[in-house]
Residue, then its C-alpha position, 0 to 999 in steps of 0.5 A: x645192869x650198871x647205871x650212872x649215878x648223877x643225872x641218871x638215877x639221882x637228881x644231883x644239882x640243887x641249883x638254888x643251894x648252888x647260887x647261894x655258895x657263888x654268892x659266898x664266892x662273890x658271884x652274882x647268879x641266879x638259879x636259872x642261868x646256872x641251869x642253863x649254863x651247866x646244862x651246856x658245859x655238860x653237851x661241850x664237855x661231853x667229848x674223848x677227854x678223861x677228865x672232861x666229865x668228873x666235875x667234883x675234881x675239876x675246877x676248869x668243869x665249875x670254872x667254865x659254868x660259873x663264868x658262862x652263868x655270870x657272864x664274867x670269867x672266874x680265876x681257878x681260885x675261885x672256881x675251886x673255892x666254890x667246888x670245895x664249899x660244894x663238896x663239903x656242903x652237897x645240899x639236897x640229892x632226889x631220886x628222879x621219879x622213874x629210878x625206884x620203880x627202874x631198880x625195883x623191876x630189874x631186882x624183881x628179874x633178877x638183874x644185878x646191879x651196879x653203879x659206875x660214876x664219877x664222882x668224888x669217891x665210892x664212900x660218897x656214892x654209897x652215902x647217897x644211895x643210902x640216903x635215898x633208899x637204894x643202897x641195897x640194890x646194889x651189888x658194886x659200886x666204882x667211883x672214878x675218885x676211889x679209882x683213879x680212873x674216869x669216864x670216858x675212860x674204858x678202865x673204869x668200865x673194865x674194873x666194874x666187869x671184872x669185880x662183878x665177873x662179867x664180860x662187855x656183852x654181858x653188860x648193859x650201861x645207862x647213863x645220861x650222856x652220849x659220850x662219856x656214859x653210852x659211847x664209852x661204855x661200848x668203846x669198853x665191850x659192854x652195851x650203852x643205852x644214853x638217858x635222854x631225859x630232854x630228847x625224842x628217844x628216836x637216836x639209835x648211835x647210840x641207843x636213846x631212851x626219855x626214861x628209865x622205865x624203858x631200861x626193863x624193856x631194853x633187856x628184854x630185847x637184848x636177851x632176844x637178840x633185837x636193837x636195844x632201842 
């Protein structure tokens, strides 16, 4: 089993944190349409582009959502001055209320786990997780920052299997975008399963889930040969 980490297991984006560091950028926004606007960057974005997705090393990703939250375009400048106040103060990460009781059934079956991310390097992702109380549930880490590589990209995918020695059918990934995590991750061999927190869990290309609780259940029918959702 091999998971995404921000938006899947992790509730990244502290957006009252967020506004505060535009405001050090001289930019007017509040919570909301920062929300609003990163939540749609992220639907645009989710698309065949390799970086598209690996918003803490892509100002263009922060550029497009502060422009779109204050209505005003942003210079490269600016947007990477925000992105570095944003790495060097992360504000607060939560595991979403399904993640424990997720990991803690899958290590009770025996799963092994991983993550594969984009994200600014596996040294940060192991920091989070520990910080959260998940660390030991895992048994790889693949950060695009530490790699070189990002989703949607098949390699990073590739890289996870074979440190984990693996083959794709072997694999199921879950991640909270249709492209970059699910479709990429079946375009790389392995099953992919899109958390659709927001959705109806009724969308089957690819498979749809609203929780991670019914990532167990997903196995279970993979192990019997039957659509995963």
């Amino acid at each position: 089993m091999l998971f995404d980490l921000g938006g899947t297991l992790i509730d990244n984006y502290d957006f009252t944190h967020y506004a505060n560091l535009a405001r050090r950028c001289f930019l007017e926004v509040e919570e909301e349409p920062l929300a609003h606007a990163l939540a749609e960057v992220e639907r645009e974005t989710d698309c065949p582009h390799p970086t598209a997705r690996d918003e803490w090393t892509n100002p263009e990703f922060w550029g497009a959502v502060l422009a779109r939250a204050t209505g005003k375009a942003v210079d490269r400048a600016t947007a990477e001055r925000f992105l570095a106040l944003a790495r060097s103060e992360p504000g607060s990460y939560r595991l979403y209320s399904d993640s424990r009781r997720c990991l803690e059934e899958l290590a009770d079956q025996g799963r092994r786990l991983g993550i594969v991310s984009n994200s600014t390097s596996e040294a940060r992702v192991r920091a989070i997780l520990d910080r959260a109380g998940v660390l030991p549930f895992f048994e790889r880490i693949i950060s695009s920052g530490s790699e070189g590589v990002a989703k949607p990209d098949p390699e990073i995918f590739r890289r996870a299997l074979g440190r984990m020695k693996l083959d794709g059918p072997e694999a199921l990934y879950v991640g909270n975008l249709a492209y970059t995590d699910a479709q990429a991750a079946r375009a790389a061999g392995l099953h992919g399963i899109w958390l659709n927190r927001a959705g109806t869990g009724l969308g089957s290309d690819p498979p749809e889930i609203t929780s991670l609780l019914e990532v167990p259940l997903c196995v279970r029918r993979l192990e019997a040969g039957e659509p995963v959702a």
